[in-house]
C-alpha atoms as one frame of an Amber mdcrd trajectory, in Angstrom:
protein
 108.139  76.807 107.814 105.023  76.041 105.805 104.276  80.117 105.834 107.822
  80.880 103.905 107.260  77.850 101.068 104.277  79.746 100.109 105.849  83.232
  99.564 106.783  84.003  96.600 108.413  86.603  94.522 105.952  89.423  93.245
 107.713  89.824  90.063 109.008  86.462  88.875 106.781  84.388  90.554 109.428
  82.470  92.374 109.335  80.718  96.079 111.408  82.547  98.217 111.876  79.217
 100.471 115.436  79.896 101.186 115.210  83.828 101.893 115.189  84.658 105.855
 111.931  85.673 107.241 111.478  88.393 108.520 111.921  89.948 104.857 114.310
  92.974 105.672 114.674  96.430 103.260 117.523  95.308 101.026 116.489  91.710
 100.629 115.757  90.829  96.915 115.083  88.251  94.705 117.557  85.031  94.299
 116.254  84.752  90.697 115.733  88.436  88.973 117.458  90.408  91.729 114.037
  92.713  92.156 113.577  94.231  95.657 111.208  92.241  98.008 110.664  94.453
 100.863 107.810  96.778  98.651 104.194  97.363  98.541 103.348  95.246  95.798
 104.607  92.502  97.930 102.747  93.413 100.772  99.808  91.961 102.356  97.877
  95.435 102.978  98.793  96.066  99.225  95.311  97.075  97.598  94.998  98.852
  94.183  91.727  99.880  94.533  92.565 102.221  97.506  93.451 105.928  96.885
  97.133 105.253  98.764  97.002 101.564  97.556  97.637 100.586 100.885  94.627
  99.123 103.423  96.792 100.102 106.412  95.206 102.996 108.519  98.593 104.258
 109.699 101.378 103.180 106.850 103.174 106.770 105.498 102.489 106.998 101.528
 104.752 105.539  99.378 105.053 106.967  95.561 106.961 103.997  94.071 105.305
 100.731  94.959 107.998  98.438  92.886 111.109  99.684  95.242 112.129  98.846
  98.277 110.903 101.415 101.214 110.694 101.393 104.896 107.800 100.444 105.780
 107.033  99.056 109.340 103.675  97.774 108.750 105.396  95.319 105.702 103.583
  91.750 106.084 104.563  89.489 103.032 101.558  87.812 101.129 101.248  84.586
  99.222 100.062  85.314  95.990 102.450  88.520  95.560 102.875  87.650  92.007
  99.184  87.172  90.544  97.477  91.007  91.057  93.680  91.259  89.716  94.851
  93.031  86.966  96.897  89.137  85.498  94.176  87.512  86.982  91.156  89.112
  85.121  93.329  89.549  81.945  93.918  85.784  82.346  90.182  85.215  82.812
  89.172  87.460  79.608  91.783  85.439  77.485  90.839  82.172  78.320  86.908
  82.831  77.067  88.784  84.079  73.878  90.301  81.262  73.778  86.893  79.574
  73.829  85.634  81.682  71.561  88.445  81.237  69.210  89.424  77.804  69.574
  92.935  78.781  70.755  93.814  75.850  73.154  96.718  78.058  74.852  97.688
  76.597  78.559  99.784  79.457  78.676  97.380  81.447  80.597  95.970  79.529
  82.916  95.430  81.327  86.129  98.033  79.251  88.511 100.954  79.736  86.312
 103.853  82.314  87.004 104.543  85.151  84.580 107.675  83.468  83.021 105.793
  80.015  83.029 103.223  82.028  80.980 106.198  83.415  78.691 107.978  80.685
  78.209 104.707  78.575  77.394 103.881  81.687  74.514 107.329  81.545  73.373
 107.314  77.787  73.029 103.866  77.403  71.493 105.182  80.422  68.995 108.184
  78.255  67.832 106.257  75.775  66.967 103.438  77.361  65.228 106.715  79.141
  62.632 108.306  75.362  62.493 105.244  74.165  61.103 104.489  77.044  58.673
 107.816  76.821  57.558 108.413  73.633  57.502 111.333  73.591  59.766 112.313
  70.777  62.955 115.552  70.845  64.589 116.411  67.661  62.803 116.230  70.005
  59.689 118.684  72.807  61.466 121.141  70.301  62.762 122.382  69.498  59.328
């Protein structure tokens, strides 16, 4: 049981605590409906291979966002945070530094629509203060 609450959705981010285990072909998301049963999902899922796949004996697959048939599928963790988010995450946060930008938005254990939502949020209120709006303002 403790194995499925740590599975989560490669694209959204979300635990997939209520989906049945094992994850079969046409299983997908609860949340944003995306496919789960594909390579970036996939423990032997590794970008820096020529196949991206550390698997001696998995067939290639071309599109590694849609579902396939893979027999070798074993679902990972930490499908949603790939090297690529996590460096980019990294390299922000010394801007940040640098800049004095105090953005929790990318801080490396968030999901992608925490990280959004946190941006979009921290946006708002960066135009209500140069504006000069509130929502106490646009209520009336």
């Amino acid at each position: 049981m403790k194995a499925r609450a740590k599975i989560v959705c490669w694209k959204c981010g979300e635990p997939l605590k209520r989906s049945r285990l094992p994850i079969r072909r046409l299983d997908e998301c609860q949340i944003c409906q995306t496919p789960l049963h594909v390579c970036r999902m996939c423990r032997h899922y590794d970008t820096r291979l020529i196949n991206a796949c550390r698997h001696d004996h998995a067939d290639k697959v071309v599109e590694k966002e849609h579902a396939n048939f893979c027999q070798f599928f074993r679902p990972r963790s930490n499908a949603n945070r790939s090297t690529v988010n996590l460096t980019s995450n990294a390299s922000r946060s010394e801007l940040n530094e640098i800049f004095g930008d105090e953005d929790a938005a990318c801080a490396e254990n968030q999901t992608v629509a925490d990280s959004k939502r946190a941006r979009t949020d921290a946006s708002r209120a960066k135009l209500n203060e140069l504006f000069g709006t509130s929502e106490r303002k646009r209520s009336q």
